[in-house]
PLY file of the C-alpha trace (Angstrom):
ply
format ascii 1.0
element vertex 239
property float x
property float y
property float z
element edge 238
property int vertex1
property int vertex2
end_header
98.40 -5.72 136.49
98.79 -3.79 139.79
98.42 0.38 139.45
101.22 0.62 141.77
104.04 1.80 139.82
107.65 -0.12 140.58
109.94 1.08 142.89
113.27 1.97 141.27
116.19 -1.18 142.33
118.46 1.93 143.40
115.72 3.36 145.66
115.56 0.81 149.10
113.16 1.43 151.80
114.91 2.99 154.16
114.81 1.82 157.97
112.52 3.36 160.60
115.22 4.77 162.37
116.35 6.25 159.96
113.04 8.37 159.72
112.76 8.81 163.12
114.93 11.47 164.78
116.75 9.79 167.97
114.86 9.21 171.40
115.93 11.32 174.22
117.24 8.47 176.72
114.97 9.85 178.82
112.10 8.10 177.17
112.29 4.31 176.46
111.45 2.72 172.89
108.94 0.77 171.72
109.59 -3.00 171.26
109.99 -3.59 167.82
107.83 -5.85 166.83
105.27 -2.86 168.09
106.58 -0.52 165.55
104.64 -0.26 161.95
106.98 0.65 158.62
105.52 4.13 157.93
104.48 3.97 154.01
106.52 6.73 152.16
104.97 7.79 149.08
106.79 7.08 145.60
108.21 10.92 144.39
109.13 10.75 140.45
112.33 11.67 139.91
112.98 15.47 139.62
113.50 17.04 136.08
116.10 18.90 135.40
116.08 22.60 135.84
116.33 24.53 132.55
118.22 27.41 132.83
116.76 30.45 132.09
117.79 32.09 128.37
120.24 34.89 128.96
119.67 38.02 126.91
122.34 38.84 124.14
124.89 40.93 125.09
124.97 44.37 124.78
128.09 44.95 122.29
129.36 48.19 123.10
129.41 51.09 120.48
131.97 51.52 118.36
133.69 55.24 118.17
132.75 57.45 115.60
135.53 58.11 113.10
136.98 61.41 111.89
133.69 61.98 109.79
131.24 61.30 112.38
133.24 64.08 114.62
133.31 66.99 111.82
129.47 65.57 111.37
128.68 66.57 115.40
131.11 69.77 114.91
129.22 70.96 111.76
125.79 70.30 113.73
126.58 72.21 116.40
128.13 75.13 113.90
124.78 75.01 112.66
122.74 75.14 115.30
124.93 77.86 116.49
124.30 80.00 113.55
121.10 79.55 113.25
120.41 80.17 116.50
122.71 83.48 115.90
121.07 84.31 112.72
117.18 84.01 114.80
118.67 86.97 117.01
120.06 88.49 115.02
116.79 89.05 112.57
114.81 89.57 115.75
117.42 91.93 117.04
117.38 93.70 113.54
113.24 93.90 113.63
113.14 95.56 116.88
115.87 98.18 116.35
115.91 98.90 112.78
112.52 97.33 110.78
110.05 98.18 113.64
111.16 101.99 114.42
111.20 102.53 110.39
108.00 101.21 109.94
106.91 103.55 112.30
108.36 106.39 110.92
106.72 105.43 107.26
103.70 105.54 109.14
103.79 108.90 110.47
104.98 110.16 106.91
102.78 108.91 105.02
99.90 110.46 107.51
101.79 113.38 106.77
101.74 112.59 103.65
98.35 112.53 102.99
97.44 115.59 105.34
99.79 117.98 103.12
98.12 116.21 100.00
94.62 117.50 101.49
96.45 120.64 101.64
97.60 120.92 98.17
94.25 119.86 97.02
92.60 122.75 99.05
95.37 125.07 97.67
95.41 123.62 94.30
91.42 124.72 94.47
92.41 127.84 95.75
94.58 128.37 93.01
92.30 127.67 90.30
89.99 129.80 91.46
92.40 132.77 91.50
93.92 131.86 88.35
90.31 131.84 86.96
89.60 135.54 88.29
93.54 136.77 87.52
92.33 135.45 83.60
89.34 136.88 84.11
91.03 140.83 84.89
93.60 140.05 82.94
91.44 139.80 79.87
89.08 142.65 81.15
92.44 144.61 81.67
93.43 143.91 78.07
90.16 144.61 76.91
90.16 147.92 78.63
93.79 148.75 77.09
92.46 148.03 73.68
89.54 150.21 73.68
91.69 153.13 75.74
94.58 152.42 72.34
91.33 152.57 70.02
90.31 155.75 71.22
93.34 157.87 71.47
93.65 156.08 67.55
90.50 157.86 66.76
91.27 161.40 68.96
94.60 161.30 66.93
92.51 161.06 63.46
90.53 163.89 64.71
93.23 165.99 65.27
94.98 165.20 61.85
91.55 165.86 60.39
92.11 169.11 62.02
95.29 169.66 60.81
94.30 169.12 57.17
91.89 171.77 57.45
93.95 173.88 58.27
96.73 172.65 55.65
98.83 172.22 58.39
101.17 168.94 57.42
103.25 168.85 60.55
100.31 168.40 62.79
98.81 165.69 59.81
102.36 163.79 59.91
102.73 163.58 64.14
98.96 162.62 64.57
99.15 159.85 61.61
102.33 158.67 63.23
100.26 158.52 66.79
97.54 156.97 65.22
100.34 154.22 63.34
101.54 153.52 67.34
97.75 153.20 69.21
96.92 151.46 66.04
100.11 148.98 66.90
98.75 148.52 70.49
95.26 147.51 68.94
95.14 145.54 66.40
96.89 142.24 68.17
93.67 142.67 70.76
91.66 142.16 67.39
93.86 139.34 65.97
93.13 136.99 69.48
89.32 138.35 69.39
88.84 136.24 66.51
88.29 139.51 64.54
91.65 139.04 62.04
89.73 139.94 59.27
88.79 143.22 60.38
92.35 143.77 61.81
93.95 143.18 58.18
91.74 145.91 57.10
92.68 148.63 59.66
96.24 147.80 58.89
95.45 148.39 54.82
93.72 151.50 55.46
96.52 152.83 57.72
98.82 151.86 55.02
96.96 153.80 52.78
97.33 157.17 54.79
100.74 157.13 55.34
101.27 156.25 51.48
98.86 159.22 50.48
100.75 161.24 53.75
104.11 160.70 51.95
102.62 161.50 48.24
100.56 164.71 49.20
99.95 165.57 52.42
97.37 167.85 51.48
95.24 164.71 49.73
95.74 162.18 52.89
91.99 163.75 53.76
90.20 160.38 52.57
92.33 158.07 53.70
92.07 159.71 56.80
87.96 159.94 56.77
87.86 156.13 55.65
89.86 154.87 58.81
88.42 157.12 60.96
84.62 155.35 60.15
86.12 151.41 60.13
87.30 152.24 63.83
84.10 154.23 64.28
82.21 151.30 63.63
84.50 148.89 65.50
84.40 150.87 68.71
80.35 150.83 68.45
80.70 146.85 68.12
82.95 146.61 71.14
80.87 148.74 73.13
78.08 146.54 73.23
80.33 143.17 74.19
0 1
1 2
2 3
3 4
4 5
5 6
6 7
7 8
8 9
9 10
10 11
11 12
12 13
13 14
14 15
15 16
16 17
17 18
18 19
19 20
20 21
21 22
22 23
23 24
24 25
25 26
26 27
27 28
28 29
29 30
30 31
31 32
32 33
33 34
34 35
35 36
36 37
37 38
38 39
39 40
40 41
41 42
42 43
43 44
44 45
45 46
46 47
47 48
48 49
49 50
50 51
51 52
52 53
53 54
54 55
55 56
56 57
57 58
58 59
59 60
60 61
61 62
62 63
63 64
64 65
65 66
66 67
67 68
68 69
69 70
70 71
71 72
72 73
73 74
74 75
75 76
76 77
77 78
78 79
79 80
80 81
81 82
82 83
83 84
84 85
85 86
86 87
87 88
88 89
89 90
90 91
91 92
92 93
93 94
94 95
95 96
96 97
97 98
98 99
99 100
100 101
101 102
102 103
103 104
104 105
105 106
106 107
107 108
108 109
109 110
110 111
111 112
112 113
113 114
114 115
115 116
116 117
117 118
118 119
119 120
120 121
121 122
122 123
123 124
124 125
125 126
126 127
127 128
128 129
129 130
130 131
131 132
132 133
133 134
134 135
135 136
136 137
137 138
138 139
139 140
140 141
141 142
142 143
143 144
144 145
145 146
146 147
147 148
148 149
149 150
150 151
151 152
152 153
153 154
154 155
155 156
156 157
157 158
158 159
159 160
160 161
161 162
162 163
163 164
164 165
165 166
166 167
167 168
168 169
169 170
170 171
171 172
172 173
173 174
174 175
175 176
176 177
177 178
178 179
179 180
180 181
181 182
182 183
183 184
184 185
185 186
186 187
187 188
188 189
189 190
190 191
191 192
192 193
193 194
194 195
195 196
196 197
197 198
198 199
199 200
200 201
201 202
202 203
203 204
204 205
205 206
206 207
207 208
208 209
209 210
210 211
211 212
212 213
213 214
214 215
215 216
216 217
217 218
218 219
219 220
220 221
221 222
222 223
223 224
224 225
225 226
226 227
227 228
228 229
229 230
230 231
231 232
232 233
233 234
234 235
235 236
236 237
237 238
Protein backbone atom coordinates (compact mmCIF):
# COMPACT_ATOMS: atom_id res chain seq x y z
CA UNK A 1 0.00 0.00 0.00
CA UNK A 2 1.33 3.46 -1.01
CA UNK A 3 1.73 6.19 2.16
CA UNK A 4 0.39 8.71 -0.11
CA UNK A 5 -2.95 9.46 1.09
CA UNK A 6 -5.88 9.78 -1.86
CA UNK A 7 -6.72 12.82 -3.31
CA UNK A 8 -10.37 13.73 -2.68
CA UNK A 9 -12.59 13.07 -6.44
CA UNK A 10 -13.91 16.79 -5.77
CA UNK A 11 -10.35 18.16 -5.43
CA UNK A 12 -8.71 18.23 -9.40
CA UNK A 13 -5.29 19.38 -10.00
CA UNK A 14 -5.62 22.51 -11.07
CA UNK A 15 -3.79 23.82 -14.36
CA UNK A 16 -0.44 25.64 -14.34
CA UNK A 17 -1.89 28.67 -15.42
CA UNK A 18 -3.95 28.77 -13.17
CA UNK A 19 -1.04 29.00 -10.53
CA UNK A 20 0.85 31.19 -12.39
CA UNK A 21 -0.13 34.87 -12.38
CA UNK A 22 -0.30 36.13 -16.21
CA UNK A 23 2.96 37.01 -18.28
CA UNK A 24 3.48 40.56 -19.07
CA UNK A 25 3.36 40.39 -23.08
CA UNK A 26 6.43 41.80 -22.82
CA UNK A 27 8.07 38.53 -21.99
CA UNK A 28 7.35 35.41 -24.15
CA UNK A 29 6.31 31.88 -22.59
CA UNK A 30 7.85 28.88 -22.33
CA UNK A 31 6.85 26.08 -24.79
CA UNK A 32 4.83 23.81 -23.03
CA UNK A 33 6.14 20.80 -23.22
CA UNK A 34 9.15 22.81 -21.23
CA UNK A 35 6.92 23.52 -18.37
CA UNK A 36 6.92 20.95 -15.19
CA UNK A 37 3.34 20.53 -13.10
CA UNK A 38 4.48 22.16 -9.82
CA UNK A 39 3.52 19.40 -7.00
CA UNK A 40 1.00 21.09 -4.55
CA UNK A 41 0.96 19.53 -1.30
CA UNK A 42 -2.33 17.66 -0.05
CA UNK A 43 -3.95 20.28 2.91
CA UNK A 44 -6.63 18.22 5.12
CA UNK A 45 -9.65 19.72 5.09
CA UNK A 46 -10.15 22.58 7.64
CA UNK A 47 -12.21 21.87 10.90
CA UNK A 48 -14.71 23.78 11.79
CA UNK A 49 -14.28 26.74 14.01
CA UNK A 50 -15.96 26.35 17.41
CA UNK A 51 -17.33 29.29 18.58
CA UNK A 52 -16.23 30.57 21.59
CA UNK A 53 -18.81 30.00 24.85
CA UNK A 54 -20.53 33.27 25.57
CA UNK A 55 -20.83 34.18 29.23
CA UNK A 56 -24.45 34.14 30.78
CA UNK A 57 -26.12 37.13 30.76
CA UNK A 58 -26.15 39.51 33.27
CA UNK A 59 -30.05 39.62 34.32
CA UNK A 60 -30.60 42.92 35.58
CA UNK A 61 -31.73 43.55 39.27
CA UNK A 62 -34.96 43.55 40.15
CA UNK A 63 -36.35 46.79 42.26
CA UNK A 64 -36.63 46.60 45.75
CA UNK A 65 -40.23 46.63 46.98
CA UNK A 66 -41.89 48.87 49.56
CA UNK A 67 -39.97 46.90 52.38
CA UNK A 68 -36.62 47.02 50.98
CA UNK A 69 -37.16 51.07 50.74
CA UNK A 70 -38.40 51.61 54.55
CA UNK A 71 -35.32 48.93 55.10
CA UNK A 72 -32.66 51.71 53.36
CA UNK A 73 -34.84 54.65 55.07
CA UNK A 74 -34.62 53.02 58.58
CA UNK A 75 -30.70 52.45 57.91
CA UNK A 76 -30.02 55.67 57.18
CA UNK A 77 -32.41 56.93 60.32
CA UNK A 78 -30.07 54.92 62.13
CA UNK A 79 -27.01 55.81 61.11
CA UNK A 80 -28.22 59.28 61.47
CA UNK A 81 -28.95 58.93 65.07
CA UNK A 82 -26.30 57.27 65.98
CA UNK A 83 -24.12 59.35 64.46
CA UNK A 84 -26.24 62.27 66.37
CA UNK A 85 -26.27 60.45 69.57
CA UNK A 86 -21.88 60.04 69.21
CA UNK A 87 -21.98 64.02 69.28
CA UNK A 88 -24.06 64.48 71.19
CA UNK A 89 -22.33 62.31 74.23
CA UNK A 90 -19.05 63.82 73.10
CA UNK A 91 -20.60 67.22 73.02
CA UNK A 92 -22.12 66.49 76.55
CA UNK A 93 -18.44 65.21 77.94
CA UNK A 94 -16.71 68.26 76.94
CA UNK A 95 -19.22 70.86 78.20
CA UNK A 96 -20.91 69.34 81.05
CA UNK A 97 -18.97 65.81 82.38
CA UNK A 98 -15.39 67.20 81.84
CA UNK A 99 -15.79 70.86 83.56
CA UNK A 100 -17.71 68.94 86.58
CA UNK A 101 -15.19 66.56 87.00
CA UNK A 102 -12.98 69.25 87.36
CA UNK A 103 -14.75 71.06 89.75
CA UNK A 104 -15.11 67.65 92.04
CA UNK A 105 -11.55 67.74 91.83
CA UNK A 106 -10.82 70.99 93.20
CA UNK A 107 -13.49 70.30 96.03
CA UNK A 108 -12.53 67.50 97.14
CA UNK A 109 -8.73 69.04 97.44
CA UNK A 110 -10.58 71.43 99.32
CA UNK A 111 -12.06 69.03 100.87
CA UNK A 112 -9.40 67.40 102.35
CA UNK A 113 -7.32 70.67 103.14
CA UNK A 114 -10.30 71.98 105.49
CA UNK A 115 -10.42 68.28 106.89
CA UNK A 116 -6.57 68.84 107.88
CA UNK A 117 -7.93 71.88 109.33
CA UNK A 118 -10.57 70.50 111.47
CA UNK A 119 -8.24 67.85 112.57
CA UNK A 120 -5.66 70.56 113.71
CA UNK A 121 -8.62 72.45 115.31
CA UNK A 122 -10.34 69.46 116.56
CA UNK A 123 -6.69 68.94 118.46
CA UNK A 124 -6.79 72.32 119.40
CA UNK A 125 -9.97 71.90 120.90
CA UNK A 126 -9.29 69.01 122.94
CA UNK A 127 -6.59 70.41 124.34
CA UNK A 128 -8.53 73.47 125.57
CA UNK A 129 -11.41 71.54 126.56
CA UNK A 130 -8.90 69.43 128.61
CA UNK A 131 -7.44 72.65 130.46
CA UNK A 132 -11.20 74.52 130.55
CA UNK A 133 -12.08 70.86 132.65
CA UNK A 134 -9.13 71.13 134.23
CA UNK A 135 -10.03 75.08 135.85
CA UNK A 136 -13.25 74.31 135.79
CA UNK A 137 -12.83 71.58 138.36
CA UNK A 138 -9.99 73.56 140.18
CA UNK A 139 -12.59 76.50 140.10
CA UNK A 140 -15.20 74.27 141.70
CA UNK A 141 -12.85 72.93 143.98
CA UNK A 142 -11.84 76.36 145.08
CA UNK A 143 -15.72 77.38 145.52
CA UNK A 144 -16.21 74.41 147.71
CA UNK A 145 -13.53 74.96 150.11
CA UNK A 146 -14.28 79.06 150.05
CA UNK A 147 -18.48 77.61 150.90
CA UNK A 148 -16.72 75.22 153.57
CA UNK A 149 -15.08 77.87 155.26
CA UNK A 150 -17.50 80.66 155.56
CA UNK A 151 -19.73 77.20 156.85
CA UNK A 152 -17.24 76.92 159.59
CA UNK A 153 -16.68 81.06 160.28
CA UNK A 154 -20.57 81.01 160.50
CA UNK A 155 -20.41 78.09 163.31
CA UNK A 156 -17.91 80.17 165.02
CA UNK A 157 -19.90 83.00 165.22
CA UNK A 158 -23.12 81.07 166.39
CA UNK A 159 -20.76 79.48 168.90
CA UNK A 160 -20.30 83.01 169.85
CA UNK A 161 -23.63 83.86 170.01
CA UNK A 162 -24.53 81.00 172.38
CA UNK A 163 -22.13 82.24 174.75
CA UNK A 164 -23.43 85.01 174.97
CA UNK A 165 -27.19 83.59 175.00
CA UNK A 166 -27.75 85.61 172.23
CA UNK A 167 -30.45 83.48 169.90
CA UNK A 168 -30.79 85.96 167.12
CA UNK A 169 -27.17 85.87 166.25
CA UNK A 170 -27.42 81.63 166.87
CA UNK A 171 -30.59 81.57 164.39
CA UNK A 172 -28.92 83.98 161.32
CA UNK A 173 -25.45 82.18 161.58
CA UNK A 174 -27.18 78.51 161.61
CA UNK A 175 -29.27 79.72 158.73
CA UNK A 176 -25.76 80.92 156.92
CA UNK A 177 -24.21 77.90 157.77
CA UNK A 178 -27.71 75.80 156.27
CA UNK A 179 -26.90 78.03 152.76
CA UNK A 180 -22.71 77.51 152.51
CA UNK A 181 -23.58 74.11 153.69
CA UNK A 182 -26.11 73.93 150.43
CA UNK A 183 -23.23 75.17 148.17
CA UNK A 184 -20.95 72.29 149.62
CA UNK A 185 -22.17 69.33 150.01
CA UNK A 186 -23.04 68.56 146.04
CA UNK A 187 -18.96 69.22 145.64
CA UNK A 188 -18.83 66.18 148.17
CA UNK A 189 -21.59 64.08 146.50
CA UNK A 190 -19.41 64.12 142.81
CA UNK A 191 -16.03 63.70 145.00
CA UNK A 192 -17.10 60.32 145.64
CA UNK A 193 -17.37 61.38 149.34
CA UNK A 194 -21.53 60.80 149.61
CA UNK A 195 -21.11 59.17 152.66
CA UNK A 196 -19.58 61.88 154.44
CA UNK A 197 -22.00 64.39 152.74
CA UNK A 198 -25.16 62.43 154.25
CA UNK A 199 -23.58 63.02 157.51
CA UNK A 200 -23.04 66.83 157.35
CA UNK A 201 -26.59 67.05 156.18
CA UNK A 202 -27.79 64.85 159.53
CA UNK A 203 -25.79 66.88 161.76
CA UNK A 204 -27.10 70.16 160.27
CA UNK A 205 -30.46 68.72 160.67
CA UNK A 206 -29.79 68.19 164.07
CA UNK A 207 -28.97 71.95 164.90
CA UNK A 208 -31.71 73.46 163.43
CA UNK A 209 -34.06 70.78 165.22
CA UNK A 210 -32.26 71.51 168.67
CA UNK A 211 -32.24 75.56 167.26
CA UNK A 212 -36.08 75.33 167.02
CA UNK A 213 -36.49 73.24 170.50
CA UNK A 214 -34.05 75.41 172.69
CA UNK A 215 -31.94 77.68 171.33
CA UNK A 216 -30.00 77.89 174.32
CA UNK A 217 -29.13 73.81 174.03
CA UNK A 218 -28.20 73.96 170.06
CA UNK A 219 -24.41 74.27 171.73
CA UNK A 220 -23.59 70.47 170.80
CA UNK A 221 -25.05 70.19 167.82
CA UNK A 222 -23.26 73.09 166.95
CA UNK A 223 -19.65 71.77 168.44
CA UNK A 224 -20.31 68.29 166.63
CA UNK A 225 -20.63 69.91 163.05
CA UNK A 226 -18.22 72.28 163.59
CA UNK A 227 -15.36 69.15 164.14
CA UNK A 228 -16.91 66.78 161.01
CA UNK A 229 -16.13 69.96 158.74
CA UNK A 230 -13.00 70.53 160.80
CA UNK A 231 -11.81 67.33 159.85
CA UNK A 232 -13.07 67.46 156.25
CA UNK A 233 -11.35 70.73 155.49
CA UNK A 234 -7.92 69.10 156.92
CA UNK A 235 -8.60 66.12 154.33
CA UNK A 236 -9.15 68.48 151.45
CA UNK A 237 -6.26 70.45 152.23
CA UNK A 238 -3.89 67.90 151.56
CA UNK A 239 -5.59 66.79 147.93
Amino acid sequence: MSDTPSVPSEETQKPVEDLFPEVPSAQKPLPAEEVKPVETPLIPPAEPVKKASQPPAIEPLQEDGRFGRFMRTFLRLLTLSLVMFAAGFLLAYFLLYQPTMQQLEARSAELQTTSAELETKQADYSELKGQYDEVLTNVTKIEARASLALALRSLELANLGIEKKNNVVVRNQLQLTRKYLDEFLPYLEGSDEKDMAAELADLMKSAETELVRDPLAVGPAVENLMDALESLNEVLSLK
